[in-house]
C-alpha positions as CSV (number, residue, x, y, z in Angstrom):
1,X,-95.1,-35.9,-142.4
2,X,-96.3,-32.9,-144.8
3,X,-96.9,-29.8,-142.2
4,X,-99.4,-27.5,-143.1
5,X,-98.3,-23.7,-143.6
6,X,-101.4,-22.0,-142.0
7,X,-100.1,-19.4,-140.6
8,X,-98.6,-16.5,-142.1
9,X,-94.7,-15.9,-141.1
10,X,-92.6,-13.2,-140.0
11,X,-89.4,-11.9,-138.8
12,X,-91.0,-10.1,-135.7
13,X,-91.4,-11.9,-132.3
14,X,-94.5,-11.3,-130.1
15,X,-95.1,-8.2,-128.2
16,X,-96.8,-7.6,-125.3
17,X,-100.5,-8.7,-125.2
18,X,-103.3,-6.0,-125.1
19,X,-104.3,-6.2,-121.2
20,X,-107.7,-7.9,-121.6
21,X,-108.0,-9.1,-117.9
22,X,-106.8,-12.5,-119.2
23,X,-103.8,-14.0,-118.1
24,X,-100.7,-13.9,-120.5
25,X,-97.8,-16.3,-120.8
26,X,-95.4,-15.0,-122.4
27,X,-95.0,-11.0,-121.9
28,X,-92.4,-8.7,-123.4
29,X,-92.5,-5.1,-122.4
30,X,-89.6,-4.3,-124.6
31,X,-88.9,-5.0,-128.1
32,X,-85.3,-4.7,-129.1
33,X,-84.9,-4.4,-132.7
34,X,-83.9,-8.2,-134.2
35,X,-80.7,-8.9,-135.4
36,X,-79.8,-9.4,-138.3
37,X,-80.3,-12.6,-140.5
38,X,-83.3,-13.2,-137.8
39,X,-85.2,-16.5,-139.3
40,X,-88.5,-16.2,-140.3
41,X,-91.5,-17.2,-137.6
42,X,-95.2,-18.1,-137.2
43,X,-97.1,-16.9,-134.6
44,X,-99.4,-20.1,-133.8
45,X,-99.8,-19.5,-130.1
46,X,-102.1,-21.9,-129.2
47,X,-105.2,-21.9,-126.2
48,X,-103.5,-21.6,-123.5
49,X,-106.4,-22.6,-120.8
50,X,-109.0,-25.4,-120.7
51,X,-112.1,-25.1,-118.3
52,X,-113.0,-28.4,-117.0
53,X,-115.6,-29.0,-114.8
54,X,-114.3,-30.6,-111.0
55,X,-116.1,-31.8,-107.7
56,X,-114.7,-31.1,-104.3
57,X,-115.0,-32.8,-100.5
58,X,-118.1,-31.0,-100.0
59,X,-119.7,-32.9,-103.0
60,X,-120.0,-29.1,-104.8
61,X,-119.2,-28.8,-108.6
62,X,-117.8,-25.8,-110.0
63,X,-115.7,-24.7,-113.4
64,X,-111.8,-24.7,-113.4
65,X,-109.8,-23.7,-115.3
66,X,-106.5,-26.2,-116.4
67,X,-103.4,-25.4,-118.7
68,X,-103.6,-27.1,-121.9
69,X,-100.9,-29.1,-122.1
70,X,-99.5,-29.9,-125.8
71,X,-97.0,-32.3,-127.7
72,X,-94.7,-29.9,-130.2
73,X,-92.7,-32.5,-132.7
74,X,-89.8,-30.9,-133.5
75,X,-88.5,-31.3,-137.3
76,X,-85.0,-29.9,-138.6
77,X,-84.4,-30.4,-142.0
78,X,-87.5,-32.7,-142.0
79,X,-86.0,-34.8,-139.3
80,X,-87.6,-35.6,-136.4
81,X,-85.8,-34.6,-133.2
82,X,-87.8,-34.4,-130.1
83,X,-91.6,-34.1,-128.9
84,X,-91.8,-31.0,-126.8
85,X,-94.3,-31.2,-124.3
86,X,-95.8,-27.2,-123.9
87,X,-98.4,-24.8,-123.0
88,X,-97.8,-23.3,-126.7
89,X,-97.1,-19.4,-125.6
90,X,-94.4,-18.9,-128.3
91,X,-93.5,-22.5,-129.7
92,X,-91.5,-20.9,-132.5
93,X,-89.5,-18.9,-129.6
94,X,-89.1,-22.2,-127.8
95,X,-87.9,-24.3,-131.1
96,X,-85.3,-21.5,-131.4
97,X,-84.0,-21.4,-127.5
98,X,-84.1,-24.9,-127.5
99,X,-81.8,-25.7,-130.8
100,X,-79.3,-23.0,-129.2
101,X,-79.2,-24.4,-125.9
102,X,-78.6,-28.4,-127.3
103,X,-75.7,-26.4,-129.1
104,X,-77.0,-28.3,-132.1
105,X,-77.0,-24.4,-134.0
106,X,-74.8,-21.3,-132.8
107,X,-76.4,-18.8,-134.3
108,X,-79.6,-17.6,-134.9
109,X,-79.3,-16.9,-138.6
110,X,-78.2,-20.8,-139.2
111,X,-81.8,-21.1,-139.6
112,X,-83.9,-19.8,-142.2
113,X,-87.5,-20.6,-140.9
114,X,-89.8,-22.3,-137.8
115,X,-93.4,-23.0,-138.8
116,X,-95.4,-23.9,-136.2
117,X,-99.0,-25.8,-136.9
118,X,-100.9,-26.9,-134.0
119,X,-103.5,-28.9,-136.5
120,X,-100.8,-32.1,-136.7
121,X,-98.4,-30.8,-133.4
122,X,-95.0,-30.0,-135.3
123,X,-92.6,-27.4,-135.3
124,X,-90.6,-27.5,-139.2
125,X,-87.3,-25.9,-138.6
126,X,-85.6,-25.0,-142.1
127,X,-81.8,-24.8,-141.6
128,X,-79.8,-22.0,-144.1
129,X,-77.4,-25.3,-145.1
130,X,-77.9,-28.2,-142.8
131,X,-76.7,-29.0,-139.0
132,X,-72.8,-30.8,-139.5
133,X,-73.3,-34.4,-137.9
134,X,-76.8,-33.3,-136.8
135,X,-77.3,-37.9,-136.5
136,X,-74.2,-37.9,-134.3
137,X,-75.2,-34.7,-132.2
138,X,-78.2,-35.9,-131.1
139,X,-77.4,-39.8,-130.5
140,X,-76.9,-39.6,-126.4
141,X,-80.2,-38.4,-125.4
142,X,-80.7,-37.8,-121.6
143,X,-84.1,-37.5,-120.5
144,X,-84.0,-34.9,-117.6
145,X,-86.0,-34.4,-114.4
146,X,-89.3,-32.7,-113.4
147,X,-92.8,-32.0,-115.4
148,X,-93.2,-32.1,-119.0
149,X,-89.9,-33.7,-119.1
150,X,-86.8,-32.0,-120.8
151,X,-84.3,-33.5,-123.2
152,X,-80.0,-32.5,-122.9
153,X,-78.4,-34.2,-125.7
154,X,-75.0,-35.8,-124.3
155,X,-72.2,-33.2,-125.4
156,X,-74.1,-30.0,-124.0
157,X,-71.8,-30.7,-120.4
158,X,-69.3,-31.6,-122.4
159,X,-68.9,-27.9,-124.0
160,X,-69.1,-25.4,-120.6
161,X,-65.7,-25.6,-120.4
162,X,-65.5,-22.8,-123.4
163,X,-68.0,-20.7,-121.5
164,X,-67.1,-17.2,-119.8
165,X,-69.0,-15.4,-117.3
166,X,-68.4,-11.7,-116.2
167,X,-66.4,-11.5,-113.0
168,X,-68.3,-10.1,-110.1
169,X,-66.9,-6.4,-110.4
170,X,-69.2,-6.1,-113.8
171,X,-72.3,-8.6,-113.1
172,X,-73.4,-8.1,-109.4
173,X,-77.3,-7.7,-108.0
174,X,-78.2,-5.6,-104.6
175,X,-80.7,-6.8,-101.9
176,X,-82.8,-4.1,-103.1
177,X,-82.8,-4.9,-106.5
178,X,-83.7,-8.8,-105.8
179,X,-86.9,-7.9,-103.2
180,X,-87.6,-5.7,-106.1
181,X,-87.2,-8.1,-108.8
182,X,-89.5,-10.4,-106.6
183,X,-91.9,-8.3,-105.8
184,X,-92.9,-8.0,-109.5
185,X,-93.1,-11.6,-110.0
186,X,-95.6,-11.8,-107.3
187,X,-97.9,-9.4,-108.4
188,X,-97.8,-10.4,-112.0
189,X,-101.0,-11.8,-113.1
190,X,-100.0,-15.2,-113.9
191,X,-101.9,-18.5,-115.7
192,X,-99.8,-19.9,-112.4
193,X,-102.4,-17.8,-110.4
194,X,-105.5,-18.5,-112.4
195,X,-104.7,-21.8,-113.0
196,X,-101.8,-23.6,-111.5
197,X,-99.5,-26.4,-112.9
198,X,-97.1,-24.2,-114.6
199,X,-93.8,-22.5,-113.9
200,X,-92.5,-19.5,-115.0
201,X,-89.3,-18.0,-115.9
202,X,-88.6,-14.0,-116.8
203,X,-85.2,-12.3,-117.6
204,X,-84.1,-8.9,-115.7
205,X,-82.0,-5.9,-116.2
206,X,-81.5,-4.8,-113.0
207,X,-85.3,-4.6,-111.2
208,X,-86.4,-4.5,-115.2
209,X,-88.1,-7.0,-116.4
210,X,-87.4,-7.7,-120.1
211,X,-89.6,-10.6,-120.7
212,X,-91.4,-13.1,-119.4
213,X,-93.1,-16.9,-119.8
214,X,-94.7,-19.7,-118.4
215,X,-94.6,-23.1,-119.4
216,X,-95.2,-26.9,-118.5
217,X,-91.9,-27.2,-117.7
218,X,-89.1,-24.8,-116.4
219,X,-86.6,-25.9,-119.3
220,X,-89.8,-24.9,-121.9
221,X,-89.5,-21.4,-120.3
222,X,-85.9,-20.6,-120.2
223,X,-85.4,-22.4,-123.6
224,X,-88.2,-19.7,-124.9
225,X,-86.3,-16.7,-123.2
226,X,-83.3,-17.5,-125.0
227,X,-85.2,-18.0,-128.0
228,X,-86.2,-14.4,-127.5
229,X,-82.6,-13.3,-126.3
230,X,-81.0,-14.4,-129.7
231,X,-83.8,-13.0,-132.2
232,X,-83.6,-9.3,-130.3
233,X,-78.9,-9.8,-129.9
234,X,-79.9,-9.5,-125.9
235,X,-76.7,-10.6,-124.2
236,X,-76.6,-11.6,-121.0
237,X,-73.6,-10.4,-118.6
238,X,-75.7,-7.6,-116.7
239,X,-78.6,-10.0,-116.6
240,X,-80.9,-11.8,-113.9
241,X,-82.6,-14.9,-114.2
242,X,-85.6,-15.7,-112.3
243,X,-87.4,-18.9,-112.3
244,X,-90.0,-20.4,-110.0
245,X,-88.4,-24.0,-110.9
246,X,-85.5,-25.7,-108.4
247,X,-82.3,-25.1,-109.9
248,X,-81.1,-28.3,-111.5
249,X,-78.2,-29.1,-113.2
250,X,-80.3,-28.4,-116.5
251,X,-81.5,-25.0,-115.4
252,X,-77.8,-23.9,-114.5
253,X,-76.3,-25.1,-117.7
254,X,-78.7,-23.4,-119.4
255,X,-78.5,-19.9,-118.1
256,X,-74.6,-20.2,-118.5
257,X,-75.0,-21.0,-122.1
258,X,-76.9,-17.7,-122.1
259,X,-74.4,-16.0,-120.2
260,X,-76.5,-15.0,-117.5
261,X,-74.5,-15.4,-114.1
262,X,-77.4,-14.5,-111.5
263,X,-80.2,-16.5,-111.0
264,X,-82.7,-16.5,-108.8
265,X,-85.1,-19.2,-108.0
266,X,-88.4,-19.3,-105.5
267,X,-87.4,-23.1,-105.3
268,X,-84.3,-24.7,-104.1
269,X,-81.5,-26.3,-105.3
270,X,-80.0,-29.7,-106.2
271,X,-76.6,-30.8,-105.3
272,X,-75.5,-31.4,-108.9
273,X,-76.9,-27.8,-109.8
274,X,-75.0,-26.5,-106.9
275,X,-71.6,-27.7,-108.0
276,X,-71.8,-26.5,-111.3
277,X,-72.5,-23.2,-110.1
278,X,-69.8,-23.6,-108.5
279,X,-67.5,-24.6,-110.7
280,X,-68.6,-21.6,-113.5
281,X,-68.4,-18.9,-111.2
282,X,-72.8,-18.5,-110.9
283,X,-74.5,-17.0,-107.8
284,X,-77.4,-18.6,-107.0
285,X,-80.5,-17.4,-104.9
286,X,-83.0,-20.2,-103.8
287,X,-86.3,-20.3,-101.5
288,X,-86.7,-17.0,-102.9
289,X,-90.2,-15.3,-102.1
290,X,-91.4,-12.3,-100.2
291,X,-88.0,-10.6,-98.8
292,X,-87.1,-14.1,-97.8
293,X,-84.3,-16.2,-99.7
294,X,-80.8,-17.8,-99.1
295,X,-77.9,-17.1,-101.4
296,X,-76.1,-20.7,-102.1
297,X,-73.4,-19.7,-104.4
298,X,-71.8,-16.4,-105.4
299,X,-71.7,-14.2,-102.6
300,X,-68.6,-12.3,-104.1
301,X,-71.6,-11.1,-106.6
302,X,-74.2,-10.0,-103.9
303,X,-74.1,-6.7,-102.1
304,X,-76.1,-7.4,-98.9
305,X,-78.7,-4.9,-97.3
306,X,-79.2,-7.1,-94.3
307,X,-82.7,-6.4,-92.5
308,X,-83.0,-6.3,-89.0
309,X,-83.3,-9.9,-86.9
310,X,-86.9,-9.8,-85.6
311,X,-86.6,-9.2,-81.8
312,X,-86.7,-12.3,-79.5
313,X,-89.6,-13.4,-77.9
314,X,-89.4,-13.0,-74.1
315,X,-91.6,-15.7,-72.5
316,X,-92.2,-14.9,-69.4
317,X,-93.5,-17.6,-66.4
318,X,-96.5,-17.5,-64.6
């Protein structure tokens, strides 16, 4: 499948969107300088809304507005991998995160180039020299839980054992800092807001937020953030993750692999995700919203500002 080149490519990543009372699903305040050996990238965001017209209970029609909802074919080497299903923020972001967090490359610079052409739907990934045993890498697929559907290829539990988080001395959050951090995410104006049907995931330094995107699915979203992470050489030991998505398996993994150890979720938490939070030494927040939220895992990391227990009603009989 020949992929048309009809977009223009650069080292840069996207920056923060003019503020045009629009909506914007991927935002970066900062822009770290890129690291070295940084691949070359398209910027073929694609629309990210569709207005449909619906018909409530009351028999009244009005104009909605939708995500629009995209497959992304996946190449490497002019192989085809994987159809990503995806809103299309930062595709070329999400083609890099992705390909880091299968463990299929370990370094951004392994890959020369990602063009991106919505007219056929495929991402063309252009390695430096080749993925080793990239037909053996990729030969378990596991098709993983919740919308627009992600993909683990079978080794990616196999290699945690090799990864290191920062003990809770160096990588800790305050109560403060997470109704902080919350707070932000609930006033941002979202396509969740306008339009619904999408989650969103954004990375934190302390109550800073470093970037942020929305997706179809949560694993689109994080995958993009560590797209973005390995372009700009953004570790991430003094790092919080938030996501609006329940913490799977899938979702801790994947925050280990990017050496984040907090994460903080307005959903909750699976049992599978739990344990394996466990076991890597993660702290986990879930049902996290409006000053409210229950720490699962990690509490070694968590300096706690309790608030005050509302008083008890008195009920008195008549």
């Amino acid at each position: 499948m020949a992929l048309q080149r009809r977009h223009a490519q650069t080292t840069a990543t996207p920056a923060r969107a003019a503020d045009t009372g629009e909506p914007r699903a991927f935002e970066a305040p900062v822009q770290p300088p890129l690291v070295p050996g940084a691949p070359r990238l398209t910027t073929a965001q694609g629309t990210l809304l569709r207005e449909i017209t619906v018909q409530d209970e009351h028999g009244a029609r009005r104009l909605l507005h939708i995500p629009a909802e995209r497959p992304l074919t996946v190449f490497v080497d002019k192989r085809e991998l994987v159809t990503l299903m995806t809103l299309g923020a930062c595709p070329e972001l999400l083609v890099l995160g992705w390909l880091l967090n299968q463990r299929l490359i370990a370094d951004v610079a392994e890959v020369a180039s990602i063009t991106v052409d919505w007219d056929v739907g495929a991402a063309a990934v252009q390695t430096q020299t080749g993925i080793a045993d990239l037909a053996g890498k990729t030969a378990h697929r596991v098709v993983t839980t919740g919308c627009g559907q992600g993909t683990v290829f079978g080794d990616a539990m196999d290699q945690l054992g090799g990864i290191r988080l920062p003990d809770a001395a160096s990588a800790r959050i305050r109560q403060g800092t997470l109704n902080a951090l919350l707070e932000q995410m609930r006033q941002r104006h979202s396509i969740h807001r306008k339009a619904g049907s999408v989650h969103g995931c954004a990375l934190f330094t302390g109550s800073q937020m470093l970037v942020a995107v929305e997706d179809v699915g949560r694993h689109n979203a994080i995958d993009t953030i560590a797209g973005w992470m390995a372009m700009h050489g953004v570790t991430g030991a003094d790092k919080t993750f938030y996501t609006t998505g329940r913490l799977t398996s899938e979702m801790v993994m994947k925050s280990a692999q990017m050496g984040v150890p907090i994460i903080v979720s307005r959903n909750g938490v699976t049992a599978m995700g739990h344990g394996l939070a466990e076991q890597l030494g993660m702290t986990l927040f879930g049902r996290a919203a409006n000053r409210h939220f229950l720490c699962y895992t990690g509490f070694e990391r968590f300096d706690a500002e309790p608030e005050a227990q509302p008083a008890p009603v008195r009920v008195v009989a008549g």
